[in-house]
mmCIF file as Biopython writes it, N, C-alpha, C and O atoms, coordinates in Angstrom:
data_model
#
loop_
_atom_site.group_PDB
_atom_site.id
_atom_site.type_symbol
_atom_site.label_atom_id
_atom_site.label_alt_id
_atom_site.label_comp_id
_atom_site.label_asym_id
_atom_site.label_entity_id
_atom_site.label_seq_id
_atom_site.pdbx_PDB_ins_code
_atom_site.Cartn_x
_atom_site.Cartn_y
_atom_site.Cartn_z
_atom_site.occupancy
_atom_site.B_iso_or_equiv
_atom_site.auth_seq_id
_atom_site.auth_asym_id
_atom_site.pdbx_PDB_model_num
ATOM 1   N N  . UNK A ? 1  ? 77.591 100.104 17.584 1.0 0.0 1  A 1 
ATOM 2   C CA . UNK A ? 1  ? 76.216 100.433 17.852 1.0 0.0 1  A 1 
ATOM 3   C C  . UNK A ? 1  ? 75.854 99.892  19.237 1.0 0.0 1  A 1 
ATOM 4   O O  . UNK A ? 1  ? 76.156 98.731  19.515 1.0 0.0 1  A 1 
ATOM 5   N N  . UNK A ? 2  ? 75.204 100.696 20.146 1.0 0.0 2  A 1 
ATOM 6   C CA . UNK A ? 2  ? 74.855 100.128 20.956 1.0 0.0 2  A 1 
ATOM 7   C C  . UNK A ? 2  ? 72.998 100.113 21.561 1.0 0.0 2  A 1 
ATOM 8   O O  . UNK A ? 2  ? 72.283 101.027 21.153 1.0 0.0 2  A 1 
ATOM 9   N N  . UNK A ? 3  ? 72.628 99.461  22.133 1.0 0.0 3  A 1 
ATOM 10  C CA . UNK A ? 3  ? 71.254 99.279  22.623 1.0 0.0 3  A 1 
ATOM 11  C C  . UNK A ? 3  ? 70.902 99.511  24.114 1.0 0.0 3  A 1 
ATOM 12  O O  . UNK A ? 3  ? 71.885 99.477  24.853 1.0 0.0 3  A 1 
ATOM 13  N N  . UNK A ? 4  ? 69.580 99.765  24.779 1.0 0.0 4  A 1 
ATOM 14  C CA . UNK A ? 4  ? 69.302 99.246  26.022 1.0 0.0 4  A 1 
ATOM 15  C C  . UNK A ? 4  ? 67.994 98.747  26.114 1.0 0.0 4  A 1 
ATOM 16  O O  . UNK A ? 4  ? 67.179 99.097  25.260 1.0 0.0 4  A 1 
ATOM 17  N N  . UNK A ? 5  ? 67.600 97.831  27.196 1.0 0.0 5  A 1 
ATOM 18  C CA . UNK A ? 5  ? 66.752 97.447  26.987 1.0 0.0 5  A 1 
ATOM 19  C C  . UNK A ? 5  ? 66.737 96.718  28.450 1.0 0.0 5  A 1 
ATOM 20  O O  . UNK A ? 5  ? 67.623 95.940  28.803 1.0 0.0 5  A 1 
ATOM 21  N N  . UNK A ? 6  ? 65.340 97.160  29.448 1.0 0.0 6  A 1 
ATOM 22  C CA . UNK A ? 6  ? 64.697 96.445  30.518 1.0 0.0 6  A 1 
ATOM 23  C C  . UNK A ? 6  ? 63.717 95.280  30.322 1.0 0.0 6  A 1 
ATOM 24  O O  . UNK A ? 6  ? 62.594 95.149  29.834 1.0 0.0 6  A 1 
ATOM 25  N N  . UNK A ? 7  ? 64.751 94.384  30.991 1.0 0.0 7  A 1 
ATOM 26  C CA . UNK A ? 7  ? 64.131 93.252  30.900 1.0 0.0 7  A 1 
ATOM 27  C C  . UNK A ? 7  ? 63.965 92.699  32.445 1.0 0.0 7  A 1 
ATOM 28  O O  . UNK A ? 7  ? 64.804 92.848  33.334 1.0 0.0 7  A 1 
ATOM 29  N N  . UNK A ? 8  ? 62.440 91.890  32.591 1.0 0.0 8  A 1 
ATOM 30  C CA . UNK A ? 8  ? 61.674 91.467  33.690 1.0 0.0 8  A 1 
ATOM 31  C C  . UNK A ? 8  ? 62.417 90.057  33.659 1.0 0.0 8  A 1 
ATOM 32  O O  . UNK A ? 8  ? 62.730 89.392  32.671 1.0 0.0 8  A 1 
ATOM 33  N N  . UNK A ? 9  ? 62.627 89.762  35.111 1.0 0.0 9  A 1 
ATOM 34  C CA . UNK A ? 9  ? 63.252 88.127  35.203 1.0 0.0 9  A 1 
ATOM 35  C C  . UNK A ? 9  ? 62.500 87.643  36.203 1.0 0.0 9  A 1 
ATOM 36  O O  . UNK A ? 9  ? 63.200 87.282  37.149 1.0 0.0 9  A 1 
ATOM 37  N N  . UNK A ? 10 ? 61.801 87.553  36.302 1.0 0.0 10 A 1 
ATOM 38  C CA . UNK A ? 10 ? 60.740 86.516  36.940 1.0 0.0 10 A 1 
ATOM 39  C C  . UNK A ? 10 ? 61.454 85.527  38.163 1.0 0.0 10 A 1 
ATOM 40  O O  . UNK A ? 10 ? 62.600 85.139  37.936 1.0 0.0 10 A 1 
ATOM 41  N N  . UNK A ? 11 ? 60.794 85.114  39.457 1.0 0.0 11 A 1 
ATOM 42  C CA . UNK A ? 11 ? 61.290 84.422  40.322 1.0 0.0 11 A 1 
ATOM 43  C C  . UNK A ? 11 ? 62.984 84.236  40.585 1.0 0.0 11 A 1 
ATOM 44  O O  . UNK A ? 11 ? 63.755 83.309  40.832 1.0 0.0 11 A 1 
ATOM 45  N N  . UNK A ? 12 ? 63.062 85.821  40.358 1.0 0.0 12 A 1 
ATOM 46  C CA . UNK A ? 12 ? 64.576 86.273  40.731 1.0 0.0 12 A 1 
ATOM 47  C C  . UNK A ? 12 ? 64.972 87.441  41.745 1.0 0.0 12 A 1 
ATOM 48  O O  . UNK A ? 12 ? 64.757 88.565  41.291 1.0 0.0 12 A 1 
ATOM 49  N N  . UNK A ? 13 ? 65.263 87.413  42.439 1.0 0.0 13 A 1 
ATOM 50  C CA . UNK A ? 13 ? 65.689 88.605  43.619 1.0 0.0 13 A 1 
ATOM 51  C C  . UNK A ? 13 ? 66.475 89.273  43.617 1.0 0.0 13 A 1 
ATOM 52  O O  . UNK A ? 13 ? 67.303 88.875  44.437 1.0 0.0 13 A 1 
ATOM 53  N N  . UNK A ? 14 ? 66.774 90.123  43.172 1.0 0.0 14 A 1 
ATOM 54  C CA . UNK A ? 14 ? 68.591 90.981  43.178 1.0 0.0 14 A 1 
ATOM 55  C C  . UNK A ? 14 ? 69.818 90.467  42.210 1.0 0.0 14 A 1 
ATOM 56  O O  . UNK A ? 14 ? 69.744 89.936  41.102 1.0 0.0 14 A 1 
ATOM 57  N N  . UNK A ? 15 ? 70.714 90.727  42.824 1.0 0.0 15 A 1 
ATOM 58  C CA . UNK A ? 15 ? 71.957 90.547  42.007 1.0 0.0 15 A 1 
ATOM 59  C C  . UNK A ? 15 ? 72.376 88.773  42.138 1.0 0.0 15 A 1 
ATOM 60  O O  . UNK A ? 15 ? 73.064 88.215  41.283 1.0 0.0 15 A 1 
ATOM 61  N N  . UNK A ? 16 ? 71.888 88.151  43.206 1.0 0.0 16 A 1 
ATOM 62  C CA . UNK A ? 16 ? 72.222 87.074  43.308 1.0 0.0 16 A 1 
ATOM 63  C C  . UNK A ? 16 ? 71.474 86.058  42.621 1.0 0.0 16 A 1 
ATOM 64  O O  . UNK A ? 16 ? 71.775 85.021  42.031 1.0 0.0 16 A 1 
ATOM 65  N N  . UNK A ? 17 ? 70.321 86.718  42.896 1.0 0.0 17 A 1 
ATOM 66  C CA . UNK A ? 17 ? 69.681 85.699  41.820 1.0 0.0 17 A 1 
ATOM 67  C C  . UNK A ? 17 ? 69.333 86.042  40.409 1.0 0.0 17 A 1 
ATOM 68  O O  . UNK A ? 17 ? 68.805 85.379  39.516 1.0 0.0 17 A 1 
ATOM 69  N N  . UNK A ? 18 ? 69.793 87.307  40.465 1.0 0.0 18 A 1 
ATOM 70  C CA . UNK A ? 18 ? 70.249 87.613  38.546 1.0 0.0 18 A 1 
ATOM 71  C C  . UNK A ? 18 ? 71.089 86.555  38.413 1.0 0.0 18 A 1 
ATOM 72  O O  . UNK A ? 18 ? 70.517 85.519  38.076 1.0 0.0 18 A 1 
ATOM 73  N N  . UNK A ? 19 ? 72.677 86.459  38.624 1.0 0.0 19 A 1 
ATOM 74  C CA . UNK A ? 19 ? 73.472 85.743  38.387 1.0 0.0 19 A 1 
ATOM 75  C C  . UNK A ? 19 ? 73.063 84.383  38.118 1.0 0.0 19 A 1 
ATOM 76  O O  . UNK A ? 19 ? 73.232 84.087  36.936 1.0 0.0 19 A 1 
ATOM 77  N N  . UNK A ? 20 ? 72.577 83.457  38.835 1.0 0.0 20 A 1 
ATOM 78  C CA . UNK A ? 20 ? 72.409 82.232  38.963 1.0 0.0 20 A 1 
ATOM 79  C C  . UNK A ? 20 ? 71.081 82.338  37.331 1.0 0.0 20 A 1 
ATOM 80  O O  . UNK A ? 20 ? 71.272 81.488  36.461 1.0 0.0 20 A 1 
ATOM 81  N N  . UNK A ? 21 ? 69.950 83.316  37.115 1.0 0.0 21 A 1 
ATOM 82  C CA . UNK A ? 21 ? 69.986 83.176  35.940 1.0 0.0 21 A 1 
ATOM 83  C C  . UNK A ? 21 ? 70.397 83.477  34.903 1.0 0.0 21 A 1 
ATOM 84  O O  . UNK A ? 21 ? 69.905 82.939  33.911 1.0 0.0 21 A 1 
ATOM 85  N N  . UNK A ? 22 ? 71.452 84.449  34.760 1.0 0.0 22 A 1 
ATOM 86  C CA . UNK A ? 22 ? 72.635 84.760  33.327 1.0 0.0 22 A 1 
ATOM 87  C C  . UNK A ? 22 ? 73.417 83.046  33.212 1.0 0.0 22 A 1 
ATOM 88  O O  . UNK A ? 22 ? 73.855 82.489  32.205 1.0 0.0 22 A 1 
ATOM 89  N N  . UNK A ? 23 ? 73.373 82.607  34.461 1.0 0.0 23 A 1 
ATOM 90  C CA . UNK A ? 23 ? 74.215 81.179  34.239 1.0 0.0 23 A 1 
ATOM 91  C C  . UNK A ? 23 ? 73.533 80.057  33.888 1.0 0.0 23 A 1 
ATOM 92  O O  . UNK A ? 23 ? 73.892 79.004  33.361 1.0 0.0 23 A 1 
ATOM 93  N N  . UNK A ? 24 ? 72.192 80.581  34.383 1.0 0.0 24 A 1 
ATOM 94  C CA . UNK A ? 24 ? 71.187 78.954  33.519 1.0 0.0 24 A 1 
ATOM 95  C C  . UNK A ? 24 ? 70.586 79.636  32.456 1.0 0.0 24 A 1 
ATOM 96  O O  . UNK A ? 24 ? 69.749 78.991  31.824 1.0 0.0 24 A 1 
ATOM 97  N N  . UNK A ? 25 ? 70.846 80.963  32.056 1.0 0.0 25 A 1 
ATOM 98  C CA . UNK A ? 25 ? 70.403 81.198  30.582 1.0 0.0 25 A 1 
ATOM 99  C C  . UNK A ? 25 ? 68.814 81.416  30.645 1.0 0.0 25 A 1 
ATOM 100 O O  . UNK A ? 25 ? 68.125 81.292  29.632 1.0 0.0 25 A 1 
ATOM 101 N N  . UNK A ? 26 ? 68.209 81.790  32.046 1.0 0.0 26 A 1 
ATOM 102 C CA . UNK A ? 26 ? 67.257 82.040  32.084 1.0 0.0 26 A 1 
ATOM 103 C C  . UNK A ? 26 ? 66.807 83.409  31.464 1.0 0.0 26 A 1 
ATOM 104 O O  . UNK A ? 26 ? 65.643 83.571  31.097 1.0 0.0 26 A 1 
ATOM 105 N N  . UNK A ? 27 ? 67.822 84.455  31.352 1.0 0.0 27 A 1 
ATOM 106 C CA . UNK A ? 27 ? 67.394 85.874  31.523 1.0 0.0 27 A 1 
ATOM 107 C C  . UNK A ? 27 ? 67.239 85.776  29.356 1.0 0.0 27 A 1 
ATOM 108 O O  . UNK A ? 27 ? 66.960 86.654  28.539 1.0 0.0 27 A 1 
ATOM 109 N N  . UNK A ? 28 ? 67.451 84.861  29.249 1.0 0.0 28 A 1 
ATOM 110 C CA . UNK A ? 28 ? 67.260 84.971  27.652 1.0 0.0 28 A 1 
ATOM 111 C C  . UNK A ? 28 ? 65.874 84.508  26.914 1.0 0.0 28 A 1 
ATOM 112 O O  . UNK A ? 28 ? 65.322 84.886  25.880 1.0 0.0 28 A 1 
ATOM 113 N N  . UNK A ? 29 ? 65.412 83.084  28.342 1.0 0.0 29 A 1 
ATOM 114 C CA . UNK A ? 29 ? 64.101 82.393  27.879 1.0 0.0 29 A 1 
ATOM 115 C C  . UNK A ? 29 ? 62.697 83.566  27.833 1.0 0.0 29 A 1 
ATOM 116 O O  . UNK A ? 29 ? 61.827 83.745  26.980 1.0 0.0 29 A 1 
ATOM 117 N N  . UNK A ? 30 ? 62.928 84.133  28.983 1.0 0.0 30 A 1 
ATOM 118 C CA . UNK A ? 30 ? 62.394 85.705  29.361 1.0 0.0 30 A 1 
ATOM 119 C C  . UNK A ? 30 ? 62.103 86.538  28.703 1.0 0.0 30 A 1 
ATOM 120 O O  . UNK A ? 30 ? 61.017 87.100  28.848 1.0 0.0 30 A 1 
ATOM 121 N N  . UNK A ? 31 ? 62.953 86.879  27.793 1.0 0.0 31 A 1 
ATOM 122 C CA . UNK A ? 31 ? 62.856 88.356  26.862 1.0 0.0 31 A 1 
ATOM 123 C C  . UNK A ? 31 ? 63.105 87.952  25.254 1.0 0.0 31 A 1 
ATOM 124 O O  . UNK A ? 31 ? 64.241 87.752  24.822 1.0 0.0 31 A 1 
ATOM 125 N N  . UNK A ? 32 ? 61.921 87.858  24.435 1.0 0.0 32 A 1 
ATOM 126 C CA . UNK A ? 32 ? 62.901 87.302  23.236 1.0 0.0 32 A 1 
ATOM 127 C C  . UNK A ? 32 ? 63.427 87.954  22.529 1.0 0.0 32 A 1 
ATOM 128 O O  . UNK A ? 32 ? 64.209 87.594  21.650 1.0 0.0 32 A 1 
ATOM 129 N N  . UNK A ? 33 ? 62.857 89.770  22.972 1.0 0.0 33 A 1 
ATOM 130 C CA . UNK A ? 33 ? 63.477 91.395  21.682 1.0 0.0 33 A 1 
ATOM 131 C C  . UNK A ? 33 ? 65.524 91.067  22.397 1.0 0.0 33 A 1 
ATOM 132 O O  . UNK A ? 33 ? 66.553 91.493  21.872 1.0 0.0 33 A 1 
ATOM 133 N N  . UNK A ? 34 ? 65.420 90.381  23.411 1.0 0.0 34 A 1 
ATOM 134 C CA . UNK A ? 34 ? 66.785 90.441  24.091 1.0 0.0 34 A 1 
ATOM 135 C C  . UNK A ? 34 ? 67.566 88.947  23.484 1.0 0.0 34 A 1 
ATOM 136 O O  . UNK A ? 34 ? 68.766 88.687  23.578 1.0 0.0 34 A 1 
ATOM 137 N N  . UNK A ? 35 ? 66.675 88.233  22.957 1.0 0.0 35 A 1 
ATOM 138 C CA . UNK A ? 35 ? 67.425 86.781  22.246 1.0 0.0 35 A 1 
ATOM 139 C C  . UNK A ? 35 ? 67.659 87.108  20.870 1.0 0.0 35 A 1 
ATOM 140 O O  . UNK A ? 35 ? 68.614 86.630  20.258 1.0 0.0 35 A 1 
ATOM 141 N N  . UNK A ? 36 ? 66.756 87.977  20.301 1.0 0.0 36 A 1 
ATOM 142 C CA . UNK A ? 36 ? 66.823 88.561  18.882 1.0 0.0 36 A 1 
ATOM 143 C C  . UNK A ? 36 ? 67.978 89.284  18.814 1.0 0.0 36 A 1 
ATOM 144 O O  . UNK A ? 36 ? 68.792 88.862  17.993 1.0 0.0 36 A 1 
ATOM 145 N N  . UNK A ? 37 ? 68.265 90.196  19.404 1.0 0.0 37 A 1 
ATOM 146 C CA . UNK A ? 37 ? 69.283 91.166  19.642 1.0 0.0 37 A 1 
ATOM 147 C C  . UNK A ? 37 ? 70.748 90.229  19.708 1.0 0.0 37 A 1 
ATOM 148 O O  . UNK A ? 37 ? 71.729 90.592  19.060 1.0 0.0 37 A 1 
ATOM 149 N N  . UNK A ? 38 ? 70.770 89.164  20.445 1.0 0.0 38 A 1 
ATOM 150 C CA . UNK A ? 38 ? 72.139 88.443  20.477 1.0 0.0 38 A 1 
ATOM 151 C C  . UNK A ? 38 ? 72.000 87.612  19.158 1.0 0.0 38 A 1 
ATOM 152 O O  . UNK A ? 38 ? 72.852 87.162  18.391 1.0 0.0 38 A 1 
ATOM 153 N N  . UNK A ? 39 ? 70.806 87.571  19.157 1.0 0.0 39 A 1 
ATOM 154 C CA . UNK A ? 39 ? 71.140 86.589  17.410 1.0 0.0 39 A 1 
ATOM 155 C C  . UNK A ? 39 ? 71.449 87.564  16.684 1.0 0.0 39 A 1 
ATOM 156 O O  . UNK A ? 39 ? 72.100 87.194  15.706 1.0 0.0 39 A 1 
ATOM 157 N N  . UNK A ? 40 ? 71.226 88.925  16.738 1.0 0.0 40 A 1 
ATOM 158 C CA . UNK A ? 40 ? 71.735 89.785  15.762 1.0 0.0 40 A 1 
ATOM 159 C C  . UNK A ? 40 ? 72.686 89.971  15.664 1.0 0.0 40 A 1 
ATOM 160 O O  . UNK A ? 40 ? 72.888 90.859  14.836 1.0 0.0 40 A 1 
ATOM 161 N N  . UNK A ? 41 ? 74.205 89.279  16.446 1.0 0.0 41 A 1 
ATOM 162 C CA . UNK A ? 41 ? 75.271 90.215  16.836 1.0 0.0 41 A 1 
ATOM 163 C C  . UNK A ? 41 ? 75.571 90.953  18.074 1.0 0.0 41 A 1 
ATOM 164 O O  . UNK A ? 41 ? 76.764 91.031  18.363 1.0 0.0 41 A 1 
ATOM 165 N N  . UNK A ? 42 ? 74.720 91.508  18.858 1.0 0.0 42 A 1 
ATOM 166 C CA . UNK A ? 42 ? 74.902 92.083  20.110 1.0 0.0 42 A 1 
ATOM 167 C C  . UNK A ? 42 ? 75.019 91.210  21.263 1.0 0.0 42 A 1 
ATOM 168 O O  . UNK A ? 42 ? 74.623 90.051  21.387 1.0 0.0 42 A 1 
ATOM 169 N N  . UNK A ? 43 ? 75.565 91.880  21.999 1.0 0.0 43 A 1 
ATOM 170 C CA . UNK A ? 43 ? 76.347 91.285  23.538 1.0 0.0 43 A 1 
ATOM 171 C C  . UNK A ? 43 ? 75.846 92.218  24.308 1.0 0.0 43 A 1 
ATOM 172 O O  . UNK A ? 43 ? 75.507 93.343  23.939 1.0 0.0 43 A 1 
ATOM 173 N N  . UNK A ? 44 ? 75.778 91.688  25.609 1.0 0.0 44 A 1 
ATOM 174 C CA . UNK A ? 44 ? 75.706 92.467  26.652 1.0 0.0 44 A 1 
ATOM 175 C C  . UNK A ? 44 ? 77.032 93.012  27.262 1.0 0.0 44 A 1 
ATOM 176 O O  . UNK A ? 44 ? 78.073 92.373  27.107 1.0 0.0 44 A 1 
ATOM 177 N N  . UNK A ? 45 ? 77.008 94.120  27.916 1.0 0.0 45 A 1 
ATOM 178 C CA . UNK A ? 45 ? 78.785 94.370  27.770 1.0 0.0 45 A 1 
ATOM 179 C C  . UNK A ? 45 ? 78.820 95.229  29.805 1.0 0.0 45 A 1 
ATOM 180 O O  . UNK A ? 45 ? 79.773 95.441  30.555 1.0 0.0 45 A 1 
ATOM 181 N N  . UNK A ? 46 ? 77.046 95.512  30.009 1.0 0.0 46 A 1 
ATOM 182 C CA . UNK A ? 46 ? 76.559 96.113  31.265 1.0 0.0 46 A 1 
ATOM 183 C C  . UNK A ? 46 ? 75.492 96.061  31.447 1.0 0.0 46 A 1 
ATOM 184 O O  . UNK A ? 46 ? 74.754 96.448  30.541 1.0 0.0 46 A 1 
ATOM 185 N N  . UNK A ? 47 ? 74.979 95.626  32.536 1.0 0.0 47 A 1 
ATOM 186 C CA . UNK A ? 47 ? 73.334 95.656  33.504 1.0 0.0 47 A 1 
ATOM 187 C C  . UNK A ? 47 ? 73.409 96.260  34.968 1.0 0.0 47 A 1 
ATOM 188 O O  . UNK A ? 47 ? 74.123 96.014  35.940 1.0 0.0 47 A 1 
ATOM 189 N N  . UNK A ? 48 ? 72.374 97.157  34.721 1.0 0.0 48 A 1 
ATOM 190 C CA . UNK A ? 48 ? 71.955 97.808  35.988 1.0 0.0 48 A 1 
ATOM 191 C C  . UNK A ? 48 ? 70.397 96.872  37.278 1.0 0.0 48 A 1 
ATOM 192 O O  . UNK A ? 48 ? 69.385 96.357  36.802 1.0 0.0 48 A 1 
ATOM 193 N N  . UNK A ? 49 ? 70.596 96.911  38.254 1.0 0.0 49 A 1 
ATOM 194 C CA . UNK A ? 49 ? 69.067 96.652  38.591 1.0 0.0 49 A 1 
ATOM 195 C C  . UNK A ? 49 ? 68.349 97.574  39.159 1.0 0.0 49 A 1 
ATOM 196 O O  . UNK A ? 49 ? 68.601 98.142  40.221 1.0 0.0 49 A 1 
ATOM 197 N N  . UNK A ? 50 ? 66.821 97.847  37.974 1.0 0.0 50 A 1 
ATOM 198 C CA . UNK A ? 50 ? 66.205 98.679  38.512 1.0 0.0 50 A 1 
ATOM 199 C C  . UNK A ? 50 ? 65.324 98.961  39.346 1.0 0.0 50 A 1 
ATOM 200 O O  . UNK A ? 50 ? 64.969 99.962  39.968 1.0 0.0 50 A 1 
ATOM 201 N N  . UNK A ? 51 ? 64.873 97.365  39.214 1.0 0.0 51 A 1 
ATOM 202 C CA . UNK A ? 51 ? 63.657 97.175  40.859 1.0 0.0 51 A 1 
ATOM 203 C C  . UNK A ? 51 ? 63.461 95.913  40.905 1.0 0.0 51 A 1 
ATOM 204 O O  . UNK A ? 51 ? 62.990 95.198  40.021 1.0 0.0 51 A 1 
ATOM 205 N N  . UNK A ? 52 ? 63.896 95.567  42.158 1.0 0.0 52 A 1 
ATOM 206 C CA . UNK A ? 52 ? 63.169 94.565  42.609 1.0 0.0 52 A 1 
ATOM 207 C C  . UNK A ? 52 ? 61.748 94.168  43.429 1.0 0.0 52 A 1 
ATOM 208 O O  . UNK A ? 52 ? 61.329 94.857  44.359 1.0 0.0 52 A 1 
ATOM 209 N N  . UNK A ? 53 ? 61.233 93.239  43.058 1.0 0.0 53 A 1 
ATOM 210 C CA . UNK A ? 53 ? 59.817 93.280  43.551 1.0 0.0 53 A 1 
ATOM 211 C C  . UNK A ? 53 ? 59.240 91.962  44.281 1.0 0.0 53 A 1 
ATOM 212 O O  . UNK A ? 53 ? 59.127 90.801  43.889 1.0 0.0 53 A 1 
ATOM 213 N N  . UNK A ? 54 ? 58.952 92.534  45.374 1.0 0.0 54 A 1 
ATOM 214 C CA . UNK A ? 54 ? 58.618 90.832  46.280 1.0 0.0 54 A 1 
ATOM 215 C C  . UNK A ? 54 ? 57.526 91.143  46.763 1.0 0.0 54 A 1 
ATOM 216 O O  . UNK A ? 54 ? 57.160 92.221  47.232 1.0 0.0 54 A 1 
ATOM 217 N N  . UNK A ? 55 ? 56.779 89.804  46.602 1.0 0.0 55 A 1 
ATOM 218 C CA . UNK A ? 55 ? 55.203 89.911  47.012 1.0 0.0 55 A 1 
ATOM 219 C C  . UNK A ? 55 ? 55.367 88.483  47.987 1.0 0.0 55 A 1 
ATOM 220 O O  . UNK A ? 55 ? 55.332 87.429  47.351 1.0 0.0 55 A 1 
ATOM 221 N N  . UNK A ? 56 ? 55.501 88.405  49.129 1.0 0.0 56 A 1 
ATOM 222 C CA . UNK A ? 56 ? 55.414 87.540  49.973 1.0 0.0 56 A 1 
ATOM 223 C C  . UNK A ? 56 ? 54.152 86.405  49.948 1.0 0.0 56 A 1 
ATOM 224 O O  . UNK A ? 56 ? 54.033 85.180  49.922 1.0 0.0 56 A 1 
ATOM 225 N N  . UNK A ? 57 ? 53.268 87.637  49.972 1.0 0.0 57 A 1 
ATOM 226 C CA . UNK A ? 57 ? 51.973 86.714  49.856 1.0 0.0 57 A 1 
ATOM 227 C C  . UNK A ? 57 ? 51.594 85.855  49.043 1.0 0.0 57 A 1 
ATOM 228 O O  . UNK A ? 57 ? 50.806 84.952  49.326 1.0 0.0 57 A 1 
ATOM 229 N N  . UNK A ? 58 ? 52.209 86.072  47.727 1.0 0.0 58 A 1 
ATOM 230 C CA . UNK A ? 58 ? 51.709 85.236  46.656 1.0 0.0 58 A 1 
ATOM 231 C C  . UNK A ? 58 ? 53.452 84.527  46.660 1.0 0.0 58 A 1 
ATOM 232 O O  . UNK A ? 58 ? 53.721 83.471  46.088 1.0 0.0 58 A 1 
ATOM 233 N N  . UNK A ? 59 ? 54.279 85.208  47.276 1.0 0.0 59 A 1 
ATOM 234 C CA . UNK A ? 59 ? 55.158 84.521  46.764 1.0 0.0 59 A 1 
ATOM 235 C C  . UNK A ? 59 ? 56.201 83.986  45.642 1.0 0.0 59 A 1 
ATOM 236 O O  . UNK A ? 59 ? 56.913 83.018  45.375 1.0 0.0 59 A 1 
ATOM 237 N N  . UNK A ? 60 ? 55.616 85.925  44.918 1.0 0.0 60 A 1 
ATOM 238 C CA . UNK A ? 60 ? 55.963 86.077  43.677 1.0 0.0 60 A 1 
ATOM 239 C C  . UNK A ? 60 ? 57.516 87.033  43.551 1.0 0.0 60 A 1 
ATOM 240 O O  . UNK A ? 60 ? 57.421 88.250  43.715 1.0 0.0 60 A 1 
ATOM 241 N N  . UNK A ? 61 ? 58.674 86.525  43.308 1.0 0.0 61 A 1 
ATOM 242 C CA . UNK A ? 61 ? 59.517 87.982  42.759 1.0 0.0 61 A 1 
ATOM 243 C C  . UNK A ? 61 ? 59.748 88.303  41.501 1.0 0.0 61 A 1 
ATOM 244 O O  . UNK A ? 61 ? 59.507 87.498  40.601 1.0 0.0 61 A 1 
ATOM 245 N N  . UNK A ? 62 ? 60.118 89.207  41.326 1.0 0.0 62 A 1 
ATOM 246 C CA . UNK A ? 62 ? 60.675 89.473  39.957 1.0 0.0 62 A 1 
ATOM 247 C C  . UNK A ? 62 ? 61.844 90.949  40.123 1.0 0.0 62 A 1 
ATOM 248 O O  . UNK A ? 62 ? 61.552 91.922  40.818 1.0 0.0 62 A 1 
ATOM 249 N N  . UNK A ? 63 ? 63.093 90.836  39.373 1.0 0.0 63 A 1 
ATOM 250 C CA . UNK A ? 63 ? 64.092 92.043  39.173 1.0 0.0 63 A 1 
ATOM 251 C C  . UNK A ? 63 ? 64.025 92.612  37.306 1.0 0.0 63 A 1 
ATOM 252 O O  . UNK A ? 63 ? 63.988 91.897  36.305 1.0 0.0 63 A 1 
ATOM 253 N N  . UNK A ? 64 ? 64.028 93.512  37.366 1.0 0.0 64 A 1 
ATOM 254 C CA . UNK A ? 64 ? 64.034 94.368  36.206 1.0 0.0 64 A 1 
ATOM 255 C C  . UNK A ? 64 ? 65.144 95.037  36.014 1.0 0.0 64 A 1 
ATOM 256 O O  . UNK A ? 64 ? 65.431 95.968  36.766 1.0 0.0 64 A 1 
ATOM 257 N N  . UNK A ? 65 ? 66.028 94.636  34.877 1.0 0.0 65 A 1 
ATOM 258 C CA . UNK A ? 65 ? 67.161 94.921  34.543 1.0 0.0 65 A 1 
ATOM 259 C C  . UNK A ? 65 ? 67.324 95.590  33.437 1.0 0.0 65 A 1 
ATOM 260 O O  . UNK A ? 65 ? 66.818 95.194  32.387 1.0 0.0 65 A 1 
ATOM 261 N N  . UNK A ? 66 ? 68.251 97.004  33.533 1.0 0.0 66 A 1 
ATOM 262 C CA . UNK A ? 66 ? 68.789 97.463  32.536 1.0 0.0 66 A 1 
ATOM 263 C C  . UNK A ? 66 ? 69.885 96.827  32.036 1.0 0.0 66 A 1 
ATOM 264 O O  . UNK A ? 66 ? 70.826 96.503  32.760 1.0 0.0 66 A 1 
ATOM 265 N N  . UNK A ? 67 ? 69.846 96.599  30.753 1.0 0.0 67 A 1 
ATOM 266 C CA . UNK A ? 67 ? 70.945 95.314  29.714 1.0 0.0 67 A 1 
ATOM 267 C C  . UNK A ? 67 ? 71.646 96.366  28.563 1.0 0.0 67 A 1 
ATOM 268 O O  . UNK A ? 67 ? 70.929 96.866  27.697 1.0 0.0 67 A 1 
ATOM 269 N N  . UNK A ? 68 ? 72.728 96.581  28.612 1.0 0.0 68 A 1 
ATOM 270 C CA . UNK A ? 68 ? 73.575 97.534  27.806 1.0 0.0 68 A 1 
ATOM 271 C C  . UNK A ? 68 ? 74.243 96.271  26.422 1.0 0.0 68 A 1 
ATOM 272 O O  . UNK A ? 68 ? 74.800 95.210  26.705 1.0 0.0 68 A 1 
ATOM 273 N N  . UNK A ? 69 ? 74.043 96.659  25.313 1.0 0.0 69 A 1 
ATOM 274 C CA . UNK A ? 69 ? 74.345 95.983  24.858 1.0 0.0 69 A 1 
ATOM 275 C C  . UNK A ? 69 ? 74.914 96.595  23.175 1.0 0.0 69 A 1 
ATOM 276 O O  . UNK A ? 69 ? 74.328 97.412  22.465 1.0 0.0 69 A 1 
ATOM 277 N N  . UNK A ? 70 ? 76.255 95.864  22.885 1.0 0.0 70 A 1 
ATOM 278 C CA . UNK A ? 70 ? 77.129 96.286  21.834 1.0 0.0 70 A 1 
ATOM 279 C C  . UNK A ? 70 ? 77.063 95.673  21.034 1.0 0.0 70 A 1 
ATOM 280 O O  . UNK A ? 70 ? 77.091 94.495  21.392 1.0 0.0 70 A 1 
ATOM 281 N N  . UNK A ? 71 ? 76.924 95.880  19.369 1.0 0.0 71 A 1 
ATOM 282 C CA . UNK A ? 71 ? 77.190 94.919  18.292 1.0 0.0 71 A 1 
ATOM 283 C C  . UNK A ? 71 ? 78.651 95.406  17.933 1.0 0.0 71 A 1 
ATOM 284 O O  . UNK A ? 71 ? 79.284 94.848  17.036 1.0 0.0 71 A 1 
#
């Protein structure tokens, strides 16, 4: 079975700073239909990025990721 599901990561920029949060486990504190889903059994197995968003002024980013995911 598989799933997808866009998830918002907050004070993250692109692929680089996706990474650095898949590794502090941030992209899980974030989304909990996406923590439910791994407690169910499912894995992520592919992620796309679908936008990134930078607001200088406030100083805000955020990347929105497509999360492919297999039980």
């Amino acid at each position: 079975m598989e799933k997808q599901l866009i998830v918002s990561v907050p004070n993250v920029s692109g692929e680089e700073g996706l990474t650095i949060a898949c590794k502090s486990g941030d992209l899980f504190r974030n989304d909990s239909k996406l923590d439910e889903l791994y407690r169910d059994g499912f894995r992520i197995y592919d992620y796309e990025v679908e936008e990134v968003k930078e607001r200088k002024s406030k100083g805000f980013r955020e990347t929105l990721v497509k999360v492919f995911l297999r039980k």
